[in-house]
Structures are given as C-alpha cells and as structure tokens.
N, CA, C and O atoms as a GROMACS GRO file, in nm:
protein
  336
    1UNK      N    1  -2.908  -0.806  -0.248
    1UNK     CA    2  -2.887  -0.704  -0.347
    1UNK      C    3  -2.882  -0.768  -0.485
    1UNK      O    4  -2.799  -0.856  -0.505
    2UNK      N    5  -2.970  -0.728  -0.585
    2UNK     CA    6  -2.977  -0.792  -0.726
    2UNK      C    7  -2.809  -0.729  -0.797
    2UNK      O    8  -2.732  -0.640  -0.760
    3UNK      N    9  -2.808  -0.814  -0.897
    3UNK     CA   10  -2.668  -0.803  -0.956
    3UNK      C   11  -2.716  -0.808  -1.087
    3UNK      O   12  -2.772  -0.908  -1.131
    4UNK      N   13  -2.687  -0.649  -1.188
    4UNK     CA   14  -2.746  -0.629  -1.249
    4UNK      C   15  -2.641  -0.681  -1.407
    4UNK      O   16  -2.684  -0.661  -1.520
    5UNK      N   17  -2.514  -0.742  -1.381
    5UNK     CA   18  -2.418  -0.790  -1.481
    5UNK      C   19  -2.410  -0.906  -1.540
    5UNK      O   20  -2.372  -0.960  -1.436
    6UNK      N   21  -2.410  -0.959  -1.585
    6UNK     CA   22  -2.418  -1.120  -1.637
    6UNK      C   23  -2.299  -1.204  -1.568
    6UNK      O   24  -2.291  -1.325  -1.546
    7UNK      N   25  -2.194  -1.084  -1.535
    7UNK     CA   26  -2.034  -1.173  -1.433
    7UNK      C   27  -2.120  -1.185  -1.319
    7UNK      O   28  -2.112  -1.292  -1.259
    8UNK      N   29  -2.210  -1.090  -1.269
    8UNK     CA   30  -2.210  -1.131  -1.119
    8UNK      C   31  -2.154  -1.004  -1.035
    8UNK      O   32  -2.118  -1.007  -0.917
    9UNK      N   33  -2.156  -0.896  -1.116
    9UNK     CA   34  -2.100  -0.778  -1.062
    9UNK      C   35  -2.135  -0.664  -1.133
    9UNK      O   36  -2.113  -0.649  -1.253
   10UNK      N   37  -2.194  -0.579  -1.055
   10UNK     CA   38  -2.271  -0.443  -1.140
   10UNK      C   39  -2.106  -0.353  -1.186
   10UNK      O   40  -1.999  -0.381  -1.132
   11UNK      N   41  -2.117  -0.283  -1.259
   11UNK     CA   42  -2.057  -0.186  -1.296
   11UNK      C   43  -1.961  -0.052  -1.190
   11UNK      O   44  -1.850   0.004  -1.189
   12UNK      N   45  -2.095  -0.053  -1.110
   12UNK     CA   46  -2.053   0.078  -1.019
   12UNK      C   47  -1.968  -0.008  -0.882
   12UNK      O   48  -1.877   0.039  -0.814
   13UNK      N   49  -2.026  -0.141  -0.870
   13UNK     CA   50  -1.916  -0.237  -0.746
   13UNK      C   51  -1.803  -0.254  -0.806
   13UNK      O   52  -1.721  -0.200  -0.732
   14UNK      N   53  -1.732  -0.315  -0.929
   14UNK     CA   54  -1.650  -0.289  -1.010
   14UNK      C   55  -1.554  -0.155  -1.000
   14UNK      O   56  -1.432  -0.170  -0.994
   15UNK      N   57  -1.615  -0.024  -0.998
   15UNK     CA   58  -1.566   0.104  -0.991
   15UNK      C   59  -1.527   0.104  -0.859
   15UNK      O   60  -1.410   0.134  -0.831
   16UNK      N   61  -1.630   0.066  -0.749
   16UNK     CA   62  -1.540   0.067  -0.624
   16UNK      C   63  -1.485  -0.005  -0.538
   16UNK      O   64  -1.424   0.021  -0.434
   17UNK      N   65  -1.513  -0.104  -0.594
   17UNK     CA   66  -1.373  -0.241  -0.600
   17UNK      C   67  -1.224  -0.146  -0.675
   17UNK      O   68  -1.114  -0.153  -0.619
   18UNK      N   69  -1.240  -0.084  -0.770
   18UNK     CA   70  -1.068  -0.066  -0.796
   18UNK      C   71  -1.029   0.038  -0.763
   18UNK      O   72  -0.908   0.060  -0.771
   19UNK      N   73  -1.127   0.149  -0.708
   19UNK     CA   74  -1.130   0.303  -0.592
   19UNK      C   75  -1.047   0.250  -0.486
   19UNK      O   76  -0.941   0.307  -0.461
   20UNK      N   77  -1.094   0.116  -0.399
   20UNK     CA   78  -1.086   0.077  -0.260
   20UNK      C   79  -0.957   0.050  -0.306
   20UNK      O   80  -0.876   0.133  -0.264
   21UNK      N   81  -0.888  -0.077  -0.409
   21UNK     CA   82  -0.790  -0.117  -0.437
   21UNK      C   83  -0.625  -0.004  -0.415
   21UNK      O   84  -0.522  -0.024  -0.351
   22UNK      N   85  -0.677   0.130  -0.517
   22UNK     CA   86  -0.581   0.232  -0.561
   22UNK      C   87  -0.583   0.306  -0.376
   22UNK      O   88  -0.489   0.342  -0.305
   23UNK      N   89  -0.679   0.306  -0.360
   23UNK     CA   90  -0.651   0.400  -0.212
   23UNK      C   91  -0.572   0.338  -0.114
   23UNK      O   92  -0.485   0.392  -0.044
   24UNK      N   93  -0.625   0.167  -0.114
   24UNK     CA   94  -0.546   0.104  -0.011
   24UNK      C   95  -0.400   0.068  -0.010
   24UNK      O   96  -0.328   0.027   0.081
   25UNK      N   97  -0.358   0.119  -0.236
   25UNK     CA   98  -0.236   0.085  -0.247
   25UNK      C   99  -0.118   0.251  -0.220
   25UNK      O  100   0.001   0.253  -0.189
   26UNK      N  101  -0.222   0.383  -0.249
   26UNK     CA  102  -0.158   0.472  -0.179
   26UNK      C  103  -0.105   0.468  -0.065
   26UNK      O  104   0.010   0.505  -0.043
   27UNK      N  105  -0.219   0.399   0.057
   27UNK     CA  106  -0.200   0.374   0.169
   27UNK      C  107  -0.079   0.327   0.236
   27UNK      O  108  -0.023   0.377   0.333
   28UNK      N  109  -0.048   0.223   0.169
   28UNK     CA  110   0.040   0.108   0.135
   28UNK      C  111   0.166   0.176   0.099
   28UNK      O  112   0.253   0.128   0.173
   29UNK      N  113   0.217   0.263   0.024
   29UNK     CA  114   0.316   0.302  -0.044
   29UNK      C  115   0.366   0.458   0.027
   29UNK      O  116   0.466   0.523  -0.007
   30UNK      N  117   0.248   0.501   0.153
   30UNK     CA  118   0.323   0.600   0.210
   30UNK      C  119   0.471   0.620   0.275
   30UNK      O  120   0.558   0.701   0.246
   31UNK      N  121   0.469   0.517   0.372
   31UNK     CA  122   0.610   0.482   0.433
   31UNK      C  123   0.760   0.512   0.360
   31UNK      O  124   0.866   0.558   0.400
   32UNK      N  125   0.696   0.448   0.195
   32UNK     CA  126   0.837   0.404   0.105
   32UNK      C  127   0.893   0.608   0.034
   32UNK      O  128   1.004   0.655   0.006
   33UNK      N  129   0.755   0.668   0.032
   33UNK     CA  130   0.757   0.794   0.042
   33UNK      C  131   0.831   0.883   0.138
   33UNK      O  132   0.916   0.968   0.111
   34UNK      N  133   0.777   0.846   0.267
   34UNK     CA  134   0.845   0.919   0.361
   34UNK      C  135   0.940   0.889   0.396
   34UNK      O  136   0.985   0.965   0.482
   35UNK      N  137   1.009   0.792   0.368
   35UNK     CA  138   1.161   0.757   0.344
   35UNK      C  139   1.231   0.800   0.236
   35UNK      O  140   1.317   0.884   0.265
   36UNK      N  141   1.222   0.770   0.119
   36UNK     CA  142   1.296   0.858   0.017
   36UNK      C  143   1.303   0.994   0.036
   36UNK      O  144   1.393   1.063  -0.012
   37UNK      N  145   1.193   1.048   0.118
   37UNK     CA  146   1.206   1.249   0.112
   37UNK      C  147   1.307   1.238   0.229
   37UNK      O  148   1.416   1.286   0.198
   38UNK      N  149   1.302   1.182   0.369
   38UNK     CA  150   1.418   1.180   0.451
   38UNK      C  151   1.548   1.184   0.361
   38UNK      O  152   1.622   1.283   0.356
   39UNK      N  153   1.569   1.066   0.288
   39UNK     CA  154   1.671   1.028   0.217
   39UNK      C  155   1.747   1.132   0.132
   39UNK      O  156   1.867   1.158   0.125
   40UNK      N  157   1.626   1.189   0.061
   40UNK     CA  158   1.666   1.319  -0.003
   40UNK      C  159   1.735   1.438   0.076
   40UNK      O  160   1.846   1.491   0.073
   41UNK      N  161   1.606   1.458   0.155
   41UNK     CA  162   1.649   1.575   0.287
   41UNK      C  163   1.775   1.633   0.346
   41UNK      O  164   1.828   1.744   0.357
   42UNK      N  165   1.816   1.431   0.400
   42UNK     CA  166   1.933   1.474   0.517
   42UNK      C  167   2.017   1.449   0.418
   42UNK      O  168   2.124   1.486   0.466
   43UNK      N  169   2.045   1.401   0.287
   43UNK     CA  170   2.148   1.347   0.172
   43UNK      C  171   2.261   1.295   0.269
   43UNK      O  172   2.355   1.368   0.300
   44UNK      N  173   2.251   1.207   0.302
   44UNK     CA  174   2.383   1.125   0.370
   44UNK      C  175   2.520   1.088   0.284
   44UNK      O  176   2.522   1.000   0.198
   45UNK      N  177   2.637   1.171   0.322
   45UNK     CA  178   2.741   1.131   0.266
   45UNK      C  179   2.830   1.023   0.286
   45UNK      O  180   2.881   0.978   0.184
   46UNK      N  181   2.856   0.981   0.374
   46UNK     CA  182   2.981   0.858   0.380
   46UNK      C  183   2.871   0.756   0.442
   46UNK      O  184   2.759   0.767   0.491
   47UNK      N  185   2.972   0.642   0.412
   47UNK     CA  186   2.916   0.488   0.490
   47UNK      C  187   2.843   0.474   0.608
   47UNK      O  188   2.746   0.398   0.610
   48UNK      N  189   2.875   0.540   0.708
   48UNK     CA  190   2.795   0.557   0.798
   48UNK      C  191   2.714   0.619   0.838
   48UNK      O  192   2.664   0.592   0.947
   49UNK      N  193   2.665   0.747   0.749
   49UNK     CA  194   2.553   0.812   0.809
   49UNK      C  195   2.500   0.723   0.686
   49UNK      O  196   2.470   0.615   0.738
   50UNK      N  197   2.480   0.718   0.583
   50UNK     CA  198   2.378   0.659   0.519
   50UNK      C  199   2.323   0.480   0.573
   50UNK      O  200   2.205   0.444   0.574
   51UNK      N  201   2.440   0.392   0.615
   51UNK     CA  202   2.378   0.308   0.694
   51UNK      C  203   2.254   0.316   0.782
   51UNK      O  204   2.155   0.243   0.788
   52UNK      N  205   2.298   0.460   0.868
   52UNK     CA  206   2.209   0.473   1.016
   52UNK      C  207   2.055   0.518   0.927
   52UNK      O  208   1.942   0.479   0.956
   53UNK      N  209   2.084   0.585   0.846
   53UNK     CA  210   1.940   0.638   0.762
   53UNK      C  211   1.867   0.550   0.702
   53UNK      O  212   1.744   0.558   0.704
   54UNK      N  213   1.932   0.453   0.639
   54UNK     CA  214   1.880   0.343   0.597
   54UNK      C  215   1.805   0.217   0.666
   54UNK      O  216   1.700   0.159   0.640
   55UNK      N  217   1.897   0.202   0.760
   55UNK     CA  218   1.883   0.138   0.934
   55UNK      C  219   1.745   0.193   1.002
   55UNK      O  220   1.653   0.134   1.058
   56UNK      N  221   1.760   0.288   0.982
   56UNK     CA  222   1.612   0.393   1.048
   56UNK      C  223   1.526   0.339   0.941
   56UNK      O  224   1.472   0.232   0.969
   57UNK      N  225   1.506   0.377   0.850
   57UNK     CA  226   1.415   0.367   0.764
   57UNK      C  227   1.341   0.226   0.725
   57UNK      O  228   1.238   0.211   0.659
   58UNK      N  229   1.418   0.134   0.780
   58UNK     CA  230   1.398   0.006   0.746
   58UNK      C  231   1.335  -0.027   0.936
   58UNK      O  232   1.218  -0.056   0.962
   59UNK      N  233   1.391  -0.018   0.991
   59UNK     CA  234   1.370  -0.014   1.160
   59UNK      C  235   1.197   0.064   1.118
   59UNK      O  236   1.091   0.005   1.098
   60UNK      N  237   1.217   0.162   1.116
   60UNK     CA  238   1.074   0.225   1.160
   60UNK      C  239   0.964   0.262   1.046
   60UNK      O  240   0.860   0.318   1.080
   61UNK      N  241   0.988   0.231   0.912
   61UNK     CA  242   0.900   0.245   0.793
   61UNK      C  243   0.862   0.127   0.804
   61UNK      O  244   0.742   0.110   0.824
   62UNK      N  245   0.958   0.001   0.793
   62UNK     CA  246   0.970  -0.122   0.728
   62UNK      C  247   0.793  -0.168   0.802
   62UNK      O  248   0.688  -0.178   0.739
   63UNK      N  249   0.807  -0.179   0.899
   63UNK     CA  250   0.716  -0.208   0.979
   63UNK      C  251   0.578  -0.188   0.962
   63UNK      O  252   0.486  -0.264   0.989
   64UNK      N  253   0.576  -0.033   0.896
   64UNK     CA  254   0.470   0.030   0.852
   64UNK      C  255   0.408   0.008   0.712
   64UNK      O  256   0.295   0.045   0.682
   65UNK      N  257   0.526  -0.081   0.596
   65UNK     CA  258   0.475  -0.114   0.495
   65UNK      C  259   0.478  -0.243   0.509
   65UNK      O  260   0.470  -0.296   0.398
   66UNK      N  261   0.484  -0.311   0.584
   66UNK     CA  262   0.465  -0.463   0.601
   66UNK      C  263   0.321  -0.447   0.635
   66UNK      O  264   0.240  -0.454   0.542
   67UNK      N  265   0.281  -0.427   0.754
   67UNK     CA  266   0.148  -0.365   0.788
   67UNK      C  267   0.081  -0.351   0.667
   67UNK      O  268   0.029  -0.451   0.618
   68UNK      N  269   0.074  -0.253   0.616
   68UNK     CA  270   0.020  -0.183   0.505
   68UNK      C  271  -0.020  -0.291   0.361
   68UNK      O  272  -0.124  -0.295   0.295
   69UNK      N  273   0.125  -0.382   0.347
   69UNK     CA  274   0.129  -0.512   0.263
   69UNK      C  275  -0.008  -0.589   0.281
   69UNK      O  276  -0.106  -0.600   0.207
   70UNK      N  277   0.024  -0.641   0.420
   70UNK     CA  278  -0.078  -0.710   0.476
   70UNK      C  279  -0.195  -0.719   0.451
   70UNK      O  280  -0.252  -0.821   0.412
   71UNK      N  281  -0.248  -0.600   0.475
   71UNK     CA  282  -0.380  -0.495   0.488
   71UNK      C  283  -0.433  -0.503   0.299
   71UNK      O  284  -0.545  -0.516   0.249
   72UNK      N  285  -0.353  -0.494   0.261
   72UNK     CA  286  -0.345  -0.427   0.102
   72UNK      C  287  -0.395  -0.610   0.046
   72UNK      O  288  -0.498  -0.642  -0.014
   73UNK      N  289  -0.313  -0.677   0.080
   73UNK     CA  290  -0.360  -0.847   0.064
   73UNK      C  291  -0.477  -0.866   0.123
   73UNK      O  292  -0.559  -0.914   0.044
   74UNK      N  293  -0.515  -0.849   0.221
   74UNK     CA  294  -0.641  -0.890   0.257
   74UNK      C  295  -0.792  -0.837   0.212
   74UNK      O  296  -0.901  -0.893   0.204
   75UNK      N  297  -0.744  -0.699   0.188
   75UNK     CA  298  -0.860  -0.581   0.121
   75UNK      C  299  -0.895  -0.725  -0.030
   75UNK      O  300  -0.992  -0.798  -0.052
   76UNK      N  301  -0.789  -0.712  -0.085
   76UNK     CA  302  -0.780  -0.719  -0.219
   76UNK      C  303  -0.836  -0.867  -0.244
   76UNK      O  304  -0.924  -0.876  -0.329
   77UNK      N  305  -0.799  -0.966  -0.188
   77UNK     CA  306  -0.831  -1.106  -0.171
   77UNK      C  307  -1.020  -1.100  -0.126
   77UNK      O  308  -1.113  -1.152  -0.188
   78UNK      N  309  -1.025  -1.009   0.014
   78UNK     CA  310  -1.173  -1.007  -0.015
   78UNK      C  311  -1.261  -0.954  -0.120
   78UNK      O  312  -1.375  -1.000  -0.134
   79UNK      N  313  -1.223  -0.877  -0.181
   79UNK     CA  314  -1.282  -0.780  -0.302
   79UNK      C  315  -1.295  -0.891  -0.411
   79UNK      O  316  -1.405  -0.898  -0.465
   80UNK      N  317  -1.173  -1.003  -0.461
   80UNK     CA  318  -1.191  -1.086  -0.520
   80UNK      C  319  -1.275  -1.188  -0.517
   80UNK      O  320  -1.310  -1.231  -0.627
   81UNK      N  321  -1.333  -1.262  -0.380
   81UNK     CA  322  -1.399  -1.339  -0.330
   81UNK      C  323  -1.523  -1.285  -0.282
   81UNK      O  324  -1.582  -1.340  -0.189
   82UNK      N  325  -1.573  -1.168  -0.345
   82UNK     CA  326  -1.702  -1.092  -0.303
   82UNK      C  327  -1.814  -1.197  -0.290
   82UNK      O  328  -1.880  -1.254  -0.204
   83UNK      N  329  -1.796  -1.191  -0.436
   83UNK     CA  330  -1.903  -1.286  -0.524
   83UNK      C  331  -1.938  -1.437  -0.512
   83UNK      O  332  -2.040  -1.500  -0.537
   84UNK      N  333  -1.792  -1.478  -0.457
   84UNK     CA  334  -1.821  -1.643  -0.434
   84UNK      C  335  -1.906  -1.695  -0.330
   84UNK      O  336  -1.922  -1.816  -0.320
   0.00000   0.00000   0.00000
C-alpha cells in the first residue's frame, strides 16, 4: 500500500488509528461505569454494605478492566509500530 505522507502515514490511517484508539478506550472504561451506577443505585450506607459493594466491584469489574487495560496496551502499541 503506497503512503501518501512524507511521516509515513496517510491522513485517513491517522483518523483511524485515533477512531480505533477512542473506541478501544470506551471499551476499556465500561466496567469503571458500571460500577459507579451500581454505586449510585444501591447508595450504601454504613461500613459494611459499602465494603461488600466495593468488594464486588473490584472482585468482578476489576477483572474486566484489567482485561480491557491490557487489550487497550496492545491495540495502541501496535498502532504505534505500524510503520516500523
């Protein structure tokens, strides 16, 4: 594929190099979402229900934005190293 930029990168790969980036970082940032609306939701009052909510949220999100971290590093690292 010719590369029509003087960097080494057309314009429109550029555009979806930082499309792929923003989607994979939505992606990425769902979990931390669907935890704060829980959070909101059940509004936990004393020490111990907010522990267990927190406990949950870290137990069964955490997992899902580590994942997601991961994923989000590797997208991004290849997108950087297209060209090399």
């Amino acid at each position: 594929m010719k590369r029509n930029s003087y960097y080494g990168r057309s314009f429109l790969d550029s555009i979806l190099a930082i499309l792929v980036l923003v989607g994979i970082s939505v992606l990425c940032f769902i979990p931390t979402g669907i935890f704060l609306l829980a959070y909101f939701l059940l509004s936990p009052q004393g020490f111990w229900q907010k522990f267990v909510v927190f406990g949950g949220g870290v137990w069964f999100l955490g997992i899902f934005q580590f994942v997601g971290l991961i994923f989000f590093t590797i997208f991004w690292i290849g997108i950087l190293l297209k060209d090399l």
